[in-house]
C-alpha positions as CSV (number, residue, x, y, z in Angstrom):
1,X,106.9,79.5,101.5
2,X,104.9,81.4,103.1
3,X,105.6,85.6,102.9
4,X,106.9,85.6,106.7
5,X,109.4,83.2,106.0
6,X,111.3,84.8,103.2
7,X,114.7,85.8,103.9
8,X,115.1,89.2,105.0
9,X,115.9,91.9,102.5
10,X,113.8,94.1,100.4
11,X,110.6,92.7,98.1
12,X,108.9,94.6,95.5
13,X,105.2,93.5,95.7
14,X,104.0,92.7,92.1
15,X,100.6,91.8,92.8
16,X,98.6,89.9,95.9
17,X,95.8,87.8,95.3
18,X,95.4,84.1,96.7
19,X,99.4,84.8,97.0
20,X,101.9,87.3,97.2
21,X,103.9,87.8,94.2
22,X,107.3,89.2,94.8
23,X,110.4,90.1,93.4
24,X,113.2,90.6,95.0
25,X,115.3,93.9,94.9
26,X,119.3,93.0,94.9
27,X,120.3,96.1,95.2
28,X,117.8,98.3,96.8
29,X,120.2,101.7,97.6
30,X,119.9,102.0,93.9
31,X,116.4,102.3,93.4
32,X,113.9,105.1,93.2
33,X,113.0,106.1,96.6
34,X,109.6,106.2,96.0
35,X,109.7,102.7,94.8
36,X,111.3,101.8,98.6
37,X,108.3,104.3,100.2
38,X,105.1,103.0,98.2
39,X,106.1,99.3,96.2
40,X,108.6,97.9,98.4
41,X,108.2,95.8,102.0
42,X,111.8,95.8,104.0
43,X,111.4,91.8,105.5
44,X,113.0,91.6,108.9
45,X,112.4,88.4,110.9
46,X,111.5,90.3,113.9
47,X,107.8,89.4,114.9
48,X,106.7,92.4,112.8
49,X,103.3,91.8,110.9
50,X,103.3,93.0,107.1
51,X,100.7,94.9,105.4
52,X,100.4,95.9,101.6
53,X,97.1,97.4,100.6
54,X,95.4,97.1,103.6
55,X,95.7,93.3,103.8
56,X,97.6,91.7,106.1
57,X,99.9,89.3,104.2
58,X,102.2,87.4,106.3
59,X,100.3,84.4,106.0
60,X,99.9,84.4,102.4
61,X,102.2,82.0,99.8
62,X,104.6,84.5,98.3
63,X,105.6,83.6,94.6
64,X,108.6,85.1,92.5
65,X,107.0,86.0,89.2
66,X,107.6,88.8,86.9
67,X,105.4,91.4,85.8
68,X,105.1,89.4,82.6
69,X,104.2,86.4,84.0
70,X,101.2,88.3,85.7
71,X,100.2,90.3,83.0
72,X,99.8,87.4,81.0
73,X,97.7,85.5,83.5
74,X,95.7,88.9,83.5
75,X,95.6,88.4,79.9
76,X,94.5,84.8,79.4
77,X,92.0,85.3,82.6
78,X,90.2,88.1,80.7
79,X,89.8,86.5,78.0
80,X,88.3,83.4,79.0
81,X,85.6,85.5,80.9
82,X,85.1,87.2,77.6
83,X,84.0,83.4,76.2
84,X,81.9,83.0,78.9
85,X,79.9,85.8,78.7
86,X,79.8,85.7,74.4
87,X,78.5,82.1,75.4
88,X,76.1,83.1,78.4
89,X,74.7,86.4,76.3
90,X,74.3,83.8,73.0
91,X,72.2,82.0,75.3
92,X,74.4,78.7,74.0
93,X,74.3,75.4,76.1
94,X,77.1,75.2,78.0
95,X,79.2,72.3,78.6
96,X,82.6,71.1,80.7
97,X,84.8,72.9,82.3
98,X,83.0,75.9,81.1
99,X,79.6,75.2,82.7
100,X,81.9,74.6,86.0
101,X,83.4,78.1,85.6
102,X,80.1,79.5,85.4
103,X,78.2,77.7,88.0
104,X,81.8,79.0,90.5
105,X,81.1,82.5,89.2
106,X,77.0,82.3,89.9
107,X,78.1,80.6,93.7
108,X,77.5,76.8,93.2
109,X,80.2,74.8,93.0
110,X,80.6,70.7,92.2
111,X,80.7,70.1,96.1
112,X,77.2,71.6,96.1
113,X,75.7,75.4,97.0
114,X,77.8,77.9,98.0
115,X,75.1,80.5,97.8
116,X,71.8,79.9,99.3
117,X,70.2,82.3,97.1
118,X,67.6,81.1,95.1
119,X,67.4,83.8,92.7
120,X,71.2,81.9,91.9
121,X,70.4,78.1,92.2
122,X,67.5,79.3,89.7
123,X,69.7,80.7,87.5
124,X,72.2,77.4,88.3
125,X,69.6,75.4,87.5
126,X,68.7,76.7,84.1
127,X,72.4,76.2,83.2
128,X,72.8,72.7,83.7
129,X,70.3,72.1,82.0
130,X,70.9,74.7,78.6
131,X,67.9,76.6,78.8
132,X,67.9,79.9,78.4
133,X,68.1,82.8,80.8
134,X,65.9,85.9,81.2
135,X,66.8,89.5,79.9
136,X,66.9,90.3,84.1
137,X,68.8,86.8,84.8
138,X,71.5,87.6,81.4
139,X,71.9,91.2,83.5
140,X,72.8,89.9,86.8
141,X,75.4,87.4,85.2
142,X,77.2,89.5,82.2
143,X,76.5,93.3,84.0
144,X,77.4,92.0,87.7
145,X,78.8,88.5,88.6
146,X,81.3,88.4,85.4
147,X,82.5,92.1,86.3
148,X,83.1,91.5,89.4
149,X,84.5,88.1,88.7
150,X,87.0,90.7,86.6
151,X,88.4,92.4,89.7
C-alpha cells in the first residue's frame, strides 16, 4: 500500500529507499519524545503531504520490516559489491548475473544505454567482452561508481 494510505496512527520510519519502511508504534504516549519529534510521522488522512528527510513520501510503497530485516539487506548488499569489485580490480572475466550488476552500476542496462557516455559504453564494452580495464577505467569503477552504488 502505498504510505498515504496506511491507517492513521503513529509510524517509526526505519529506512526509505525505493519504499518506505515502517513500523508501527502501538503505543506512542510511552515512547521517548524525541523519538515522536525526530523518527516518528503522526499519519492523519487529512490531505496533509508527508515528508521524512527532505523527500516527499506519500507516494512511495511503505513496508513493515524490522531493523533486522534491513540491516541484513544492508549486509548482504555490501557484500556482494565487495565481490564485484575483488572481481572488477582482479581484472577477472565476468559472467551472469554479475556482469548484469556491473553493466547497471556503470549505466547500461539489458534494455540498452542508460548513459550516453562514452567514456561508460567503453568501459561496457570491455566488460562484455572480459578484457581488461585501465588503471584510470578500474578508478572510476571501484573509487566512484561502486561507492556511490554503496550509498
Amino acid at each position: 500500500m502505498k504510505f498515504k494510505d496506511l491507517p492513521e496512527g503513529y509510524y517509526f520510519i526505519l529506512d526509505i529507499n525505493k519504499s518506505v519502511y515502517v513500523k508501527l508504534l502501538e503505543n506512542h504516549e510511552e515512547q521517548e519524545s524525541f523519538v515522536l519529534e525526530r523518527e516518528a510521522i503522526k499519519v492523519v488522512h487529512d490531505g496533509r503531504t508527508y515528508r521524512k528527510y527532505g523527500r516527499v513520501i506519500d507516494d512511495l510503497e511503505a513496508e513493515f520490516k524490522t531493523y533486522e530485516e534491513i540491516k541484513k539487506e544492508r549486509k548482504s548488499r555490501g557484500a556482494s559489491l565487495g565481490h564485484l569489485k575483488r572481481r572488477i580490480a582482479l581484472n577477472e572475466p565476468l559472467t551472469g548475473e554479475v556482469l548484469k550488476s556491473v553493466l547497471r552500476i556503470v549505466g547500461v542496462g539489458d534494455e540498452g544505454a542508460i548513459s550516453k557516455d562514452p567514456f561508460y559504453m567503453g568501459i561496457a564494452d570491455k566488460l562484455r567482452a572480459g578484457q581488461p580495464l585501465t588503471d584510470y577505467e578500474l578508478h572510476m569503477m571501484i573509487d566512484v561508481r561502486l561507492v556511490h552504488e554503496r550509498f
